[in-house]
N, C-alpha and C positions, 0 to 999 in steps of 0.2 A: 699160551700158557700150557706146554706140552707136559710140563711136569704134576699135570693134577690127576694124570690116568687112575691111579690107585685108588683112588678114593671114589672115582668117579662109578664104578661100578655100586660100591653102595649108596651114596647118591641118588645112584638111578634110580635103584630098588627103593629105596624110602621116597624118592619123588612120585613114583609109580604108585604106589600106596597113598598117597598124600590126595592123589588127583583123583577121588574116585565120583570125586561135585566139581563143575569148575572153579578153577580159582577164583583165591579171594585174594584183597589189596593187602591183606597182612600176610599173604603167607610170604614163606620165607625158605630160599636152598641156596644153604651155604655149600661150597666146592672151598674145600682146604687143601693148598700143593703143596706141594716135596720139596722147595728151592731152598731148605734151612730154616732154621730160626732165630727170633732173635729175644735178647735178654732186657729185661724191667729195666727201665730207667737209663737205654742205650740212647743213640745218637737215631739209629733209625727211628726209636720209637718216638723221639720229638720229633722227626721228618713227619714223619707218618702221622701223629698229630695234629700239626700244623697243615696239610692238606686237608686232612678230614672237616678241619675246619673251615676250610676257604670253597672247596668242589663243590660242597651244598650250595653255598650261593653264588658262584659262579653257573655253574648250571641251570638257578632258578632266574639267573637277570640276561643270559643267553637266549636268544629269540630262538633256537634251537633246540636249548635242552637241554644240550650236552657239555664238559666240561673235560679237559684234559691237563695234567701239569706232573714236574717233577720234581724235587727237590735233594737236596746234596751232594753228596760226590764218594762214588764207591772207596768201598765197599757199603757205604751206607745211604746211598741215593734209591730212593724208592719212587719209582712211575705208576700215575692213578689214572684213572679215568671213571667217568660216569655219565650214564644216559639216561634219562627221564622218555616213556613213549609220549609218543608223537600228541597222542590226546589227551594229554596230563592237564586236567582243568585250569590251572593258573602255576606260576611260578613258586606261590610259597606250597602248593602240595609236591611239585616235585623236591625242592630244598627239603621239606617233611621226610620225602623217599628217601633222598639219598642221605640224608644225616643221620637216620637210623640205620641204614646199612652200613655204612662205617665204623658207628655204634656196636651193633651187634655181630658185624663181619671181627671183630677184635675181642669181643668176647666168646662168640661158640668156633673159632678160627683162634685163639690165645697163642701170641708169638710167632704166629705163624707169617713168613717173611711176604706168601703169596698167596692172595684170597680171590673168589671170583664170589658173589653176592646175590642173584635174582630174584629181585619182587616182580607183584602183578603190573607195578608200574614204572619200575626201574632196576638198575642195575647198576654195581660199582664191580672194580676191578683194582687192583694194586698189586704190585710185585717188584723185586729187587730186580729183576730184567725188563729191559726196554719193549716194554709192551703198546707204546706209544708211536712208533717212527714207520712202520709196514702196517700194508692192508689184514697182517694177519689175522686172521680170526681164533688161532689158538685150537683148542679140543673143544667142539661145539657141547653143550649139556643138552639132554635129550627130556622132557616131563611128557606126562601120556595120562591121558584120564585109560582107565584096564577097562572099561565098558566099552563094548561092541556096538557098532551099529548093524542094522539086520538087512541091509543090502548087500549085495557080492562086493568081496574086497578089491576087485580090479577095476568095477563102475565105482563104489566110493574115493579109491585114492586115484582114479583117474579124475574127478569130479574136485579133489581136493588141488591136484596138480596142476588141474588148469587154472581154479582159482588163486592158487598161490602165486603163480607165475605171472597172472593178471596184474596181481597187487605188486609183484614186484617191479613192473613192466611200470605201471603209477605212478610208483614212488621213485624210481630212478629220473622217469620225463616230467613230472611234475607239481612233486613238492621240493622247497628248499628243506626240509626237514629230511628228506629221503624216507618218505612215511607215507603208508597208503592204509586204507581201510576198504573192506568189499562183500558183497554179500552174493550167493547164489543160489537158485534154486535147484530140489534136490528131488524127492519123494513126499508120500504123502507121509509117513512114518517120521521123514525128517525134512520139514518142506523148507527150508533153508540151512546153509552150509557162511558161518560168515570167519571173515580172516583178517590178517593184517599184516605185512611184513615191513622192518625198517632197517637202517643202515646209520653207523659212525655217519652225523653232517658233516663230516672232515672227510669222506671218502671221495674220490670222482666215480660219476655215476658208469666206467666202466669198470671200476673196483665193486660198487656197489652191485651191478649186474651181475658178476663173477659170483660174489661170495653169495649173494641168495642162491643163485644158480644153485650152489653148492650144496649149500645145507636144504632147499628144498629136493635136493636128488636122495638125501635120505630116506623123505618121510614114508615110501615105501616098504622099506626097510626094518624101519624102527617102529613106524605107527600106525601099520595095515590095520585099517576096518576101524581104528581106535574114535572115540568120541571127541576127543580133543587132544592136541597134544602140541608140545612147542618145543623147538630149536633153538637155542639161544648162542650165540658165541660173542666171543670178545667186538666183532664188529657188526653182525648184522645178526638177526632174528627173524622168525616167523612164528605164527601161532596160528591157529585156529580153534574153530567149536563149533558144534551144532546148535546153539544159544548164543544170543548175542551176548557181548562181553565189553565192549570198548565204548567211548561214549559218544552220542553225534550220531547223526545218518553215514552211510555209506560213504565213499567216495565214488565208486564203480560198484556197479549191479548185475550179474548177469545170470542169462536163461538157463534153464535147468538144462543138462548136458543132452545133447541128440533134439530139440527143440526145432521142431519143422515149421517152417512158415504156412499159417491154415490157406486151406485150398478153400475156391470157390465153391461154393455148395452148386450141385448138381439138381438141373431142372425136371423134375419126376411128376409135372403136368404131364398127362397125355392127350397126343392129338387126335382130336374127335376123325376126321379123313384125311384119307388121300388129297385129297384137293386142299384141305389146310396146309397137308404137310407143305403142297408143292408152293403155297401160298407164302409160306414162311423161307421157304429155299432163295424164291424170288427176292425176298425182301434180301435178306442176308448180301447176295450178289449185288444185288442194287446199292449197297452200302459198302462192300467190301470194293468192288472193282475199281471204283474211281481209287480210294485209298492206296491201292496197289499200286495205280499209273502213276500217283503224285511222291509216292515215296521211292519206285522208280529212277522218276525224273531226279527226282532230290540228291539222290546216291549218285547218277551219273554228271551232275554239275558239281560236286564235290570232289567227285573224281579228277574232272578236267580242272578243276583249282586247283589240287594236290600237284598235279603233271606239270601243270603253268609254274606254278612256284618252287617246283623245283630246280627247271629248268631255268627259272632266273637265278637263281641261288648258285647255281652250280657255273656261270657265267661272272661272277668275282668272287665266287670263293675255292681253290682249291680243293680237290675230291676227298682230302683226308678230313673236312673241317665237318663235309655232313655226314661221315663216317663216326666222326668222333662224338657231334652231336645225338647220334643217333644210340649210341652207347653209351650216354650218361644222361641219360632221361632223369628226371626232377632232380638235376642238378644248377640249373638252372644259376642261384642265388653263387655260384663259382664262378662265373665267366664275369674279367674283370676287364675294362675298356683299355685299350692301347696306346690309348693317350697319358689314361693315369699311372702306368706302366713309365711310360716314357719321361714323365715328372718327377716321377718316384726315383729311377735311376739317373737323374741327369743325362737324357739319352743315350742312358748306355754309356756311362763313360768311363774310361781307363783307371780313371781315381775310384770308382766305386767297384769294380771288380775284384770278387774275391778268390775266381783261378779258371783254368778252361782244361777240358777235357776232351773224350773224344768225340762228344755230342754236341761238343759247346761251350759256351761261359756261362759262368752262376756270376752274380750282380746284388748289392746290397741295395738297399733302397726306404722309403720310407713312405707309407699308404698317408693321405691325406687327415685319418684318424690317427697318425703319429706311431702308427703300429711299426716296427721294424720290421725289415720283409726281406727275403732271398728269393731272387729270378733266375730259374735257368733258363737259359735260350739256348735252345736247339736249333744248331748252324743252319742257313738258307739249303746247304746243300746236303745236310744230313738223312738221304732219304732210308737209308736203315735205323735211324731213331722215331721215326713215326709209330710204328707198332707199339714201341718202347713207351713212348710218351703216353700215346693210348693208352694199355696195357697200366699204367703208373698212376695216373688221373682215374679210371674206372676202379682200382681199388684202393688207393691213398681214403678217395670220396668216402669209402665207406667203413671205412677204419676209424675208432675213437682209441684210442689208448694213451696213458701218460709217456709211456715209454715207445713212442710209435711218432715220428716225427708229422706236423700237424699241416696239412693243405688248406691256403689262405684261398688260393684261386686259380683260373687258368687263363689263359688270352687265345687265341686262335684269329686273328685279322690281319690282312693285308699278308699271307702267305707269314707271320711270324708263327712263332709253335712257343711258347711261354707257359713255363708251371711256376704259382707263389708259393712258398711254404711259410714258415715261421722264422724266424733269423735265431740261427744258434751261436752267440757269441765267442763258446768256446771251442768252432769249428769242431772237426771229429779228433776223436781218440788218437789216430797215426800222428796228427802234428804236434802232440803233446808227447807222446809215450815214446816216441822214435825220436825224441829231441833232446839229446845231452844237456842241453841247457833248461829246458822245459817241465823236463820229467817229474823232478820234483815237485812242483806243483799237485801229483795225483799221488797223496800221500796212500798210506793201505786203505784209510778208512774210506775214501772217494773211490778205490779202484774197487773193493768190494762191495760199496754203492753201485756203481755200475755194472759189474758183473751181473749182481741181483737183478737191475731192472732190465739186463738185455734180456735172461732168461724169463721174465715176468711178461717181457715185450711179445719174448717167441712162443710161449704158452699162450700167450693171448691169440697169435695167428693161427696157432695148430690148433687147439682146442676148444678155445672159452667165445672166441668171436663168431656170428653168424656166419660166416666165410671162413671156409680150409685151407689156408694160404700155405704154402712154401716158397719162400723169399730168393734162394737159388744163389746169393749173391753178399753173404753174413761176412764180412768181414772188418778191419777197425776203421777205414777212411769210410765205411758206409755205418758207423757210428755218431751221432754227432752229439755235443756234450752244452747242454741253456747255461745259464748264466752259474746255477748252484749244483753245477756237475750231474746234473741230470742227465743217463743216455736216450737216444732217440733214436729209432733202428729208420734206416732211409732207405733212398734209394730202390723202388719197386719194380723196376722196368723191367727185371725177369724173372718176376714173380709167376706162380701158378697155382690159379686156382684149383682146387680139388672139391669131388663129391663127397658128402659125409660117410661113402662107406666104400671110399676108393683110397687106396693103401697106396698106393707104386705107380709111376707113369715111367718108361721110356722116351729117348726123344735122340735122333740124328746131330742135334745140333747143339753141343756143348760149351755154354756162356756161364761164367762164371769166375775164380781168381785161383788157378795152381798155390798149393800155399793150403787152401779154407776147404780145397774138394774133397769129398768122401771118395774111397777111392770103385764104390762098383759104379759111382755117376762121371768119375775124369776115364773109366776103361771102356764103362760099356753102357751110357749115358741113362743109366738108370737113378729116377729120383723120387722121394718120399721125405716126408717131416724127419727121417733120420740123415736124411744129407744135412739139413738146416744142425739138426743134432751135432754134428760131426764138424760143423763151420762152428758152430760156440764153442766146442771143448776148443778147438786150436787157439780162437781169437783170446779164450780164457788163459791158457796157456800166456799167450804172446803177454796178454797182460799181468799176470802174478812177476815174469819173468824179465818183462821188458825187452826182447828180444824179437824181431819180425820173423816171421815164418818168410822163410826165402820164396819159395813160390817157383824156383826153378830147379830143380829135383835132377840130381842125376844119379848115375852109377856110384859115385865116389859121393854118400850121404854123410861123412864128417863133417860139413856144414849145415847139414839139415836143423831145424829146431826141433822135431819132432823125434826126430834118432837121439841126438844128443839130449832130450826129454828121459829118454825111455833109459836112456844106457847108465846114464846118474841115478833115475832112480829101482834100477835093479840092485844099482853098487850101494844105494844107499848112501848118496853124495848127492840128494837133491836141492840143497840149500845153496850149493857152491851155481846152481843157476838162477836163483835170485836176483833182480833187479839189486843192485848193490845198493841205492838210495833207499830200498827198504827193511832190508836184513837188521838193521839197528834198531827199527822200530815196531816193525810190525809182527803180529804174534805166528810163532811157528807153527804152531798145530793149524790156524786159518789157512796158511798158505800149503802146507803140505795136505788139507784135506780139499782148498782148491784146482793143486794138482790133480790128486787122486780122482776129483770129477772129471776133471778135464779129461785124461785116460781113459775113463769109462766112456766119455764123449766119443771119443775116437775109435773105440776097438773094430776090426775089421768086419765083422759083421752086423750088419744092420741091425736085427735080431736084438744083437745082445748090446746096444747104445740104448740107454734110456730114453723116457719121453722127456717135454722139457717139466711137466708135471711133476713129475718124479725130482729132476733134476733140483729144482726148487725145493722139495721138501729135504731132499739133502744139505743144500745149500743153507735153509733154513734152522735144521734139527742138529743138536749137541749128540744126540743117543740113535742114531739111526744106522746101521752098520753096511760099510761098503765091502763091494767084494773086488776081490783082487782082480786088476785091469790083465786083461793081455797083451802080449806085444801086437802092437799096431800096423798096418800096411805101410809100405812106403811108398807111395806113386812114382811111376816113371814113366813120363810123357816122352816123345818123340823126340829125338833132339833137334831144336832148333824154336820149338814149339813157345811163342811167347804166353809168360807167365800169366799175364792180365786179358784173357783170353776176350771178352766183351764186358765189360762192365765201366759205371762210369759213378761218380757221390759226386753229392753236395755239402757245406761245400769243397772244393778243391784246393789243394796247395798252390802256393801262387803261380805255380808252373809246373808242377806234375797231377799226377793223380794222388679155481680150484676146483683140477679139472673136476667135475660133477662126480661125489662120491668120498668116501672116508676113508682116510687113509691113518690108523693110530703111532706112531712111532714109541710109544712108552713101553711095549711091551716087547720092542728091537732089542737085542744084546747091542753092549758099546764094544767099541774096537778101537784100538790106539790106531789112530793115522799115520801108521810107520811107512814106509819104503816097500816093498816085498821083491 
């Protein structure tokens, strides 16, 4: 709900005033947006009626809480939503919350097309735009008790950050509610700090992890040293106080911050002589030395167990297999037997294969749980796919994302080399989009579905995940699309991890697809989260326009996709490269401000490509203003140089191949998405 910035500053101000006691269950901050109005006795207002009527007890007969719906059809379709906290004593006082919010969200909000509503124990939302289909959370609202606490602001909101993160760490692993409660100890002035944070129960818990993230990167910011104060947006929240406020015990407890484990208190008997001392020396050794031999012995027969068992291990199993094991430690519940492997695919058989590459063949197949399941088998003689598969398996493991293709399992016996994933039905991106007959199928609204989640996918690797990934290898057959057009970013083999305060890596040995390279990684094999950048504008590209980036570049670039990008829209003739099955339907201004990202994706220095952080809120925001792209590099590889330099997806054609931190956009100038 980008459109509420205006008001939101006073808001603030009166919510800041308001908080000077903690809240109470009546209070009430309305947020009134900009998106229009609408008139007495219109079409929306009976939409909007008739929700208001039903969210309340939807919400109150939800084991959750929550309730979401839409009703009509533009211009007068209005999307609601409402959340009741996590500790709302029974159903009919949430239904209480939220049906006076709707209530009174329509009288101190009068006509007003989009409202955001929060009480102490709920929250409604409504708006004529689809505030219902994305994790977004909108423009978070900020409240703040103005009282100080009298500790230094770096130990309190240090003390507040670990707590929050705590609870959000909770509520993501273990409630269905995505709701946690927590208390900590603090000082004697404030001898507890308690908190809570929750999340949409529609979110997955690595949306949810994101968007706390998010809004707890604030409270620095906003509510240094403050007594209390809470973050609220459209999908997840936090709060705190130095008084308890929520109802129930804790969920998690923890020690006051810097909290030492007590030491043994020290023996300040004195010994009467020399001869005691020596008396007590003796004892000590008397007791200490055996201990020493026995523990010893123990360490050295463990040893020669370790040695023994390895050395049998290593006598049927090839050397990659306790390499690999040894590199994915508690993973343990992955490794999937090779028998049920072999069930699953009808050994392997020709009817179940869904295409082979240069590592191998991918295999469809079915777990004994009836799950659908894709196999790639990595050829007997593939001994350059080892690293690769490694490499793939060590961090697929530890990736959650919706838009991040899912690892069911691995196999490793009898000299096979086997990765499970998830079965994506509508295989990737290229055999759809590259397919005259197919194409239509991925009308604008699924291709800008996809767009979003690839870039949602790759902020998740570059920023939001525990791990610094750069995937090295973005391109559309390394796409793959579930059943309801969902994308799924695959294929990690040449990935690379990075340190959270390592920018750029070099490397000799350049793997990846001519076509998707940024051009100072295809020249002079330099690479960072803005190669990855540079691989989404093209792929973006390829897909508004339906056209493949050639991937083999010469002197004479009249075939290039990226020349003939740039030269259209200098002229101002960017429409005439439109996928022709879309120019009839899909809206202009989407697609020429898809391009315009795309461009900015690609511009020739690193520098000046966005993050994909960025790229989303563009992608996301109506009023956000882009600046004019540059002309782009052109690569030009060696000649002869094949285009698909190492790379390989799943699966295969049948025979070929928020980030932490506030970002406002309401107060951006708009710009017409022209040509320039």
């Amino acid at each position: 709900m980008a459109t509420l910035g205006r008001r939101h500053r006073v808001w603030f101000r009166l919510a800041a005033a308001l908080l000077l006691a903690p809240l109470l269950a009546s209070a009430q901050y309305p947020f009134c947006g900009q998106s229009g109005n609408y008139s007495a006795n219109s079409t929306y207002q009976s939409n909007l009626a008739q929700l208001s009527a039903t969210l309340p007890k939807n919400a109150s007969a939800a084991r959750t809480l929550f309730a979401k719906d839409s009703l009509g059809a533009v211009p007068d379709i209005v999307y609601a939503l409402a959340l009741c906290r996590g500790d709302t004593a029974n159903g009919s006082a949430c239904e209480s919350c939220v049906g006076n919010a709707f209530q009174e969200a329509q009288q101190l909000c009068a006509y007003d097309k989009e409202v955001f509503i929060v009480y102490d124990s709920c929250y409604i939302g409504f708006s004529n735009k689809n505030i219902l289909s994305a994790p977004d959370n909108g423009e978070p609202k900020i409240l703040m008790n103005t009282q100080n606490v009298s500790a230094a602001a770096e130990v309190f909101d240090a003390a507040v950050g670990v707590l929050l993160n705590a609870t959000a760490d909770y509520a993501v692993g273990n409630s269905s509610r995505l709701f946690a409660t927590g208390e900590e100890a603090f000082d004697s002035s404030d001898p507890t700090i308690y908190a809570l944070s929750q999340c949409a129960p529609d979110m997955t818990p690595d949306d949810c992890r994101s968007c706390l993230r998010g809004i707890t990167a604030m409270m620095p910011q906003y509510l240094s040293r403050k007594r209390g104060g809470r973050v609220i947006g459209l999908r997840c929240n936090f709060r705190y106080e130095t008084g308890p406020f929520f109802s129930g015990g804790s969920m998690l407890r923890l020690p006051a911050p810097g909290t030492a484990a007590p030491t043994a208190p020290t023996n300040t008997t004195p010994l009467a002589t020399a001869g005691g001392r020596k008396n007590k020396s003796g004892i000590v050794l008397a007791i200490a030395l055996p201990l020493v031999v026995v523990l010893l012995g123990t360490v050295a027969i463990c040893l020669c167990f370790q040695l023994q068992r390895r050395r049998s291990r290593s006598k049927h199993q090839p050397s990659y297999s306790i390499q690999m094991e040894e590199d994915i430690e508690c993973s343990d519940s992955l490794f999937i037997n090779l028998s049920t492997l072999r069930a699953a695919t009808a050994n392997f058989s020709e009817s179940n294969k869904l295409g082979e590459g240069g590592f191998g063949a991918v295999y469809k197949g079915f777990l004994p749980s009836g799950e659908e399941i894709a196999v790639k088998r990595l050829s007997m003689g593939s001994g350059q796919g080892i690293e690769e598969l490694k490499n793939e398996l060590v961090l697929v493991a530890k990736l959650q994302h919706k838009n991040l293709v899912r690892l069911v399992g691995v196999c490793l016996q009898e000299h096979e080399k086997l990765l499970v994933y998830e079965y994506m039905p509508n295989r990737s991106i290229d055999t759809i989009l590259f397919d005259i007959d197919k194409r239509e199928e991925l009308d604008w609204e699924k291709r800008l579905r996809i767009i979003n989640g690839i870039a949602r996918g790759l902020q998740y690797l570059h920023e939001d995940s525990q791990l610094k990934i750069i995937h090295r290898d973005l391109k559309a057959s390394n796409v793959l699309l579930d059943s309801d057009y969902t994308p799924k970013i695959s294929d990690f083999g040449m990935a690379r991890l990075f340190g959270s305060d390592q920018t750029r890596e070099i490397t000799s040995r350049i793997v990846g697809t001519y076509g998707y390279m940024s051009p100072e990684y295809a020249m002079r094999g330099h690479y960072s989260v803005k190669s990855d950048v540079f691989s989404f504008g093209m792929l973006m590209i390829e897909i508004v326009t339906g056209r493949r980036s050639s991937g083999s570049y010469t002197f004479d670039q009249s075939n290039d996709l990226l020349s003939l990008v740039w030269e259209h829209w200098t002229m101002g003739t960017i429409l005439e490269m439109m996928d022709p099955s879309l120019t009839s339907h899909a809206p202009r201004d989407q697609m020429l401000k898809c391009i315009h990202i795309g461009l900015l994706c690609v511009q020739d220095k690193p520098a000046d490509r966005p993050m994909m952080s960025t790229v989303n809120v563009m992608l996301s925001s109506n009023t956000v203003s882009l600046q004019s792209p540059s002309k782009p590099s052109f690569v030009v590889p060696k000649s002869g140089t094949n285009s698909n330099i190492y790379s390989e997806s799943y699966p295969l054609t049948s025979q070929s191949t928020h980030r932490s931190g506030v970002m406002s956009v309401n107060d951006v100038s708009v710009t017409e998405l022209e040509p320039r």
